[in-house]
N, C-alpha and C positions, 0 to 999 in steps of 0.2 A: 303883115305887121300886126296886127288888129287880130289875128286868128292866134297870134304867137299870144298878144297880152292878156287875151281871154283863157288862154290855157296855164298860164302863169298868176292868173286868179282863183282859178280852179284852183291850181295845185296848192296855195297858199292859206283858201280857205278850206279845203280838206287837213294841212297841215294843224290850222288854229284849232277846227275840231277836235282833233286826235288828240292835242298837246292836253285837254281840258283834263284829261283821265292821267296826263303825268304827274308823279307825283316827286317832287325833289325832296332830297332828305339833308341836316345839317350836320356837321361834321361834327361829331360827337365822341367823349371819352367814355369807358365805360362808368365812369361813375354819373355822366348824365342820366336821366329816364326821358325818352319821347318812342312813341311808339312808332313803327313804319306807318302801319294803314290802319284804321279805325271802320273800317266795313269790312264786318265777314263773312258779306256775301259776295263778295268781288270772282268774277269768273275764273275759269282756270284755264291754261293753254289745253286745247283737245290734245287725246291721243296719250296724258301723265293723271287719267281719271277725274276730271273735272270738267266741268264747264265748258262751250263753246266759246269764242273771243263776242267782245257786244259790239262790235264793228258787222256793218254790214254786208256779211258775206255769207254767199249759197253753199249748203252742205249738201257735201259727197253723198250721191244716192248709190244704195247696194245694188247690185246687177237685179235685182228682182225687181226693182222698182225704175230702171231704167225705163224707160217709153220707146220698148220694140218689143213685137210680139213676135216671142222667140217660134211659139208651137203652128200659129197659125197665116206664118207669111209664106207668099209666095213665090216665084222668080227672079229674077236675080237681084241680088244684094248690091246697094250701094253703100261702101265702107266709108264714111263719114270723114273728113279732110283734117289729118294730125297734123297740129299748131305743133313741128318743129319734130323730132327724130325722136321714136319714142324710147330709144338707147340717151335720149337727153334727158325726158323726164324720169327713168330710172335715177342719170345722176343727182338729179335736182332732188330728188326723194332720199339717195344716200347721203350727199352732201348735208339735207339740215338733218337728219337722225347724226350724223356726225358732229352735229353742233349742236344736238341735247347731249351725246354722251359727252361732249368736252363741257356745257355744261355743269353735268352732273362730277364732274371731274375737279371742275373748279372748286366745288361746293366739300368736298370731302375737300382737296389740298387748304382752303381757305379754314377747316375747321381744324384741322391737324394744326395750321399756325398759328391760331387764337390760341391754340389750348398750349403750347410752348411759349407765346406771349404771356399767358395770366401765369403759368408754372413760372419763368423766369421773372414775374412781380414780385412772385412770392418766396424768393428763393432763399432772403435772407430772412424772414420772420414767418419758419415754421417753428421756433420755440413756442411761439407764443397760439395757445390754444384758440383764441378768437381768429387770430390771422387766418389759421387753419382751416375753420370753420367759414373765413372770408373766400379763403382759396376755392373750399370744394363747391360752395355755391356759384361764383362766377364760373368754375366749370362747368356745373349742370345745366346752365344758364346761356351756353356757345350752341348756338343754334345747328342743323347739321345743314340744312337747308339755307342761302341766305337769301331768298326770298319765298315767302310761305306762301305753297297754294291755298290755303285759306287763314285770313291771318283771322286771330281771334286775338280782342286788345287788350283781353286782363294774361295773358300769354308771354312773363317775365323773360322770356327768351329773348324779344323785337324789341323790347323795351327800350335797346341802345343799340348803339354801331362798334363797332371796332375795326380801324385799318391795320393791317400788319405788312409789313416789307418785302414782303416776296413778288418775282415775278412770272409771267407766262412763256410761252414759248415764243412769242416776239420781243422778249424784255421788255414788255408793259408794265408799268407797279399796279398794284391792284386796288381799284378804288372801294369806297365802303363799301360797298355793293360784289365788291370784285370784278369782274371784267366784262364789258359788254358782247351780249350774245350775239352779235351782227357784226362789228369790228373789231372786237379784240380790243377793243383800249380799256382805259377805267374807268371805272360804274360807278355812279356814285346816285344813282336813278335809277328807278325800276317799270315796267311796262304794268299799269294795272290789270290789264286784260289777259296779258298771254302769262303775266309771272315771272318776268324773263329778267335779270339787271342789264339796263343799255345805256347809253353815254349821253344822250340826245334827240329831240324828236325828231329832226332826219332818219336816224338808225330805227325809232321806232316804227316810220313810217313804212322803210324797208323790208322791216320784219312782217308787217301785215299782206305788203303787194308778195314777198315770199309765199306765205302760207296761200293766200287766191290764187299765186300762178300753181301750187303743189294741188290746191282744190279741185278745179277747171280743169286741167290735165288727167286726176284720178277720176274724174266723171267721163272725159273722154274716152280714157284707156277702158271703164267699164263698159260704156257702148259698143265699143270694136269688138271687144271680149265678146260679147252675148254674139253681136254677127257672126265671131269664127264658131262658137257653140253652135248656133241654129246650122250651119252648115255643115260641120262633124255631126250633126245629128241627122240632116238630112241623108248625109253621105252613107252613114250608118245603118240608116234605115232602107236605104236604095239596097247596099251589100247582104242585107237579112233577107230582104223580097228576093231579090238575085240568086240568092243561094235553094232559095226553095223551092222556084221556077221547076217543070220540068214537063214542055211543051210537046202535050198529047202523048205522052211515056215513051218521049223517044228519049232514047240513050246513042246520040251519033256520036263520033271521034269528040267532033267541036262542041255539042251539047256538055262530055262530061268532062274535057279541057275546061270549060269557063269554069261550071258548075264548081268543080277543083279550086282551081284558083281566086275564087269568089270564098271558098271558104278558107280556104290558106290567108288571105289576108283578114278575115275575121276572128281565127287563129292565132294571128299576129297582135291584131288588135286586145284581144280577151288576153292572152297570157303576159304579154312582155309590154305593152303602150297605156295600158289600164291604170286610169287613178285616181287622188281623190275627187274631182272635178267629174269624171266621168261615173263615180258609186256615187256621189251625191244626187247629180241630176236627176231629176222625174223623169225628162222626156228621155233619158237613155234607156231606164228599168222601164218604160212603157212600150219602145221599141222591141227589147228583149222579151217583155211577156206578149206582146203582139204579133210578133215575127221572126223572132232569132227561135224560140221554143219549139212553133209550129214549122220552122225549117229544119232542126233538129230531129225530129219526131219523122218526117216525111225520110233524112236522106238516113236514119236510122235501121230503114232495110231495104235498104240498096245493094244490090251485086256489086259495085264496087267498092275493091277494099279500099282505096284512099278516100273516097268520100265519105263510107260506113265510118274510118275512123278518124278525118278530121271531125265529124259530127258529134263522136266517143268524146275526141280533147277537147269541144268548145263545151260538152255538158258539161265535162270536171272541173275546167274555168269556173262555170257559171257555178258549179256548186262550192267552190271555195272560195270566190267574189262576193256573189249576191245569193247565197241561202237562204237568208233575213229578210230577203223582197221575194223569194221564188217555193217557198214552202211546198205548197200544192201541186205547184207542177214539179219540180222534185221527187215528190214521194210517186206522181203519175209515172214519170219515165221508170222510175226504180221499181215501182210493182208489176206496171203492166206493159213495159218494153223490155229490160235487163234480165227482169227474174225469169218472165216468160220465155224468153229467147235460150238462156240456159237451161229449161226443162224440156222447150221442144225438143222431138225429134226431128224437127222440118229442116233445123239450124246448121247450118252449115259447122265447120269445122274456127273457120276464121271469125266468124259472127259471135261466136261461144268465147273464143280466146279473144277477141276483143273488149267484149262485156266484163270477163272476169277485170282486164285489165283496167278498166273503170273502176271497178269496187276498189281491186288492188290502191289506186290512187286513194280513193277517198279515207279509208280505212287509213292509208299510210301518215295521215296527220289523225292525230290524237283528238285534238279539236273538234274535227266533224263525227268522230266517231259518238263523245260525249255531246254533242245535239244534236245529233238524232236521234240518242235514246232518248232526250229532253222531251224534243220536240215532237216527238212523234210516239213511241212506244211509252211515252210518259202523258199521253195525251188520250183521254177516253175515248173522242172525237177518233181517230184516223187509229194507223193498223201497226203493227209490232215491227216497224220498216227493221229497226236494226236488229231484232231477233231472226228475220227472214235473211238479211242475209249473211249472218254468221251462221244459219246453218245449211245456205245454200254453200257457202264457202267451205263447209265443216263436208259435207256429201261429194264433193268432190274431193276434196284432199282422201276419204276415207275411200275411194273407188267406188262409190254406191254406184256412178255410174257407169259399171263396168259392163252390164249388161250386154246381150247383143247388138241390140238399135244401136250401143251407144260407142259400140268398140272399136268405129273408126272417128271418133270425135272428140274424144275425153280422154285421154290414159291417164293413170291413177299412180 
């Protein structure tokens, strides 16, 4: 009993606090003048460009400032205990954007009806030129917003109230205010803190334990976040090392099974699973120049042809993904892997027709075409990459390499 009426104290002197910042408004014609709110510093709801709420509540930290270290943990991960289904804090996130856009919905129908109200004031003394002149001012005068995230008091707009007759989708009539953002009744009070028209310090109250529960849940959901991250990146980085592996240059059945299959799923990963969560990250483009390159590079001359060419489709991946983060090693593979391999004689028949079929790709977007001349043959620093290979491209179409060495390799 004694634990119930202590919490029944709490809740009452939390209530008395919050109420201080309510502000009621009188019921007013337009030919009254009182202004809504006289400080125009008053916060704004987050998330519509203003202000945080001055209620004391902890702000959402970005994944980057969460307190887990993504790059440098180790063993196994404990996934921190979600308060309720996090298909619930989705709704709970839809549900109040659902109740700005109705909101904002009110605030357009409530100005469309003022402005039919003042039009039908005026309906019988438009002869008279001052009328007229009365008219278009209280038009300019219907605010769109009816309550202003920042009210400024010489701002003839707030000046007054106007109710008009219309109702919502519960048959509520609309109070001055229009209709409260938490129940749907009529408003005739507005929240200083969030901006909001609400019926009662109850509703206002509810409105703020909303926003903390929608707070606390997006702090949660970004912790987990970072854990599944550090783990796809582990994983990622296990698949790069995996792929490289090749234990004392044996090539057994099962050495170049894994080998295959290890780069078939990084294959999978690069071309079709890739996004912007994964081109953003550091630690994924520090993997890739750490491990995915130097595994590229290694099974790049390999007697097997499914491994020579899953290694062909993760460079053209990488080179249509992350260009922007792999410049240098780009132009490495392209000078001193692809072009070489197409002049040897050492090169097999399928190692030649593979490589063309790199360029083929990259060439086939327009894009990379125009930054590589940029980037490169536009660069004093490094070498004519795209001049080399439109005219290794250009030698081969023309049969230069029709020569003897070349006459079971290349037909023209």
């Amino acid at each position: 009993m004694e634990e119930h009426n202590s919490n029944e104290d709490d809740y009452q002197a939390k209530k008395r606090k919050k109420s201080m910042s309510l502000r009621p408004q009188r019921a007013l014609s337009m030919d009254g003048a009182s202004p809504i709110d006289n400080d125009p510093n008053a916060p704004q709801l987050p998330g519509l460009g203003g202000a945080s709420p001055s209620h004391n509540m902890k702000e959402p930290q970005s994944p980057e400032h969460v307190n887990i270290n993504v790059l440098e943990r180790t063993g196994t991960q404990e996934v921190p205990e979600n308060n309720g289904d996090s298909s619930a804090v989705r709704e709970a996130e839809k549900g109040y954007i659902s109740k700005m856009l109705q909101n904002m919905v009110d605030d357009v129908c409530l100005f469309h009806a003022k402005n039919d109200a003042v039009n039908h004031k005026y309906a019988d003394k438009l002869e008279d030129e001052g009328e007229r002149e009365n008219l278009k001012q209280e038009l300019e005068n219907i605010p769109l917003r009816t309550v202003p995230l920042v009210m400024n008091p010489d701002d003839p707009k707030y000046r007054s109230l106007m109710k008009v007759p219309i109702h919502n989708e519960i048959e509520s009539p609309a109070g001055y205010l229009g209709w409260c953002f938490v129940c749907r009744g009529p408003a005739d009070l507005y929240c200083k803190d969030t901006r909001v028209p609400i019926c009662s310090v109850d509703c206002k109250l509810r409105h703020f334990d909303e926003i903390d529960g929608l707070k606390s849940g997006s702090v949660q959901n970004n912790a987990i976040k970072l854990i599944y991250l550090h783990d796809a990146a582990q994983v990622f980085a296990y698949l790069c090392k995996l792929s490289g592996k090749d234990p004392a240059n044996k090539t057994t059945p099962d050495i170049v099974k894994n080998k295959m299959l290890t780069l078939e799923l990084i294959m999978e990963i690069m071309e079709k699973n890739i996004g912007p969560t994964f081109l953003a990250r550091k630690e994924f483009r520090e993997i890739i120049k750490e491990n995915l390159c130097d595994s590229i590079l290694k099974n790049s001359i390999s007697l097997e042809k499914a491994i020579f060419s899953y290694s062909l489709g993760i460079f053209v991946a990488l080179v249509n993904n992350f260009r922007e983060h792999l410049k240098t090693e780009i132009a490495i593979f392209v000078d001193s892997v692809f072009m070489k391999m197409l002049e040897s004689t050492n090169s097999s028949y399928i190692h030649r027709h593979l490589a063309l079929q790199v360029f083929y790709k990259i060439v086939s977007r327009a894009r990379n075409v125009l930054e590589f001349y940029v980037n490169y043959d536009c660069d004093l620093q490094s070498t004519n990459t795209t001049e080399k290979i439109i005219e290794m491209i250009c030698k081969v179409a023309q049969g230069k390499y029709g020569k003897p060495e070349y006459g079971t390799v290349i037909q023209p």
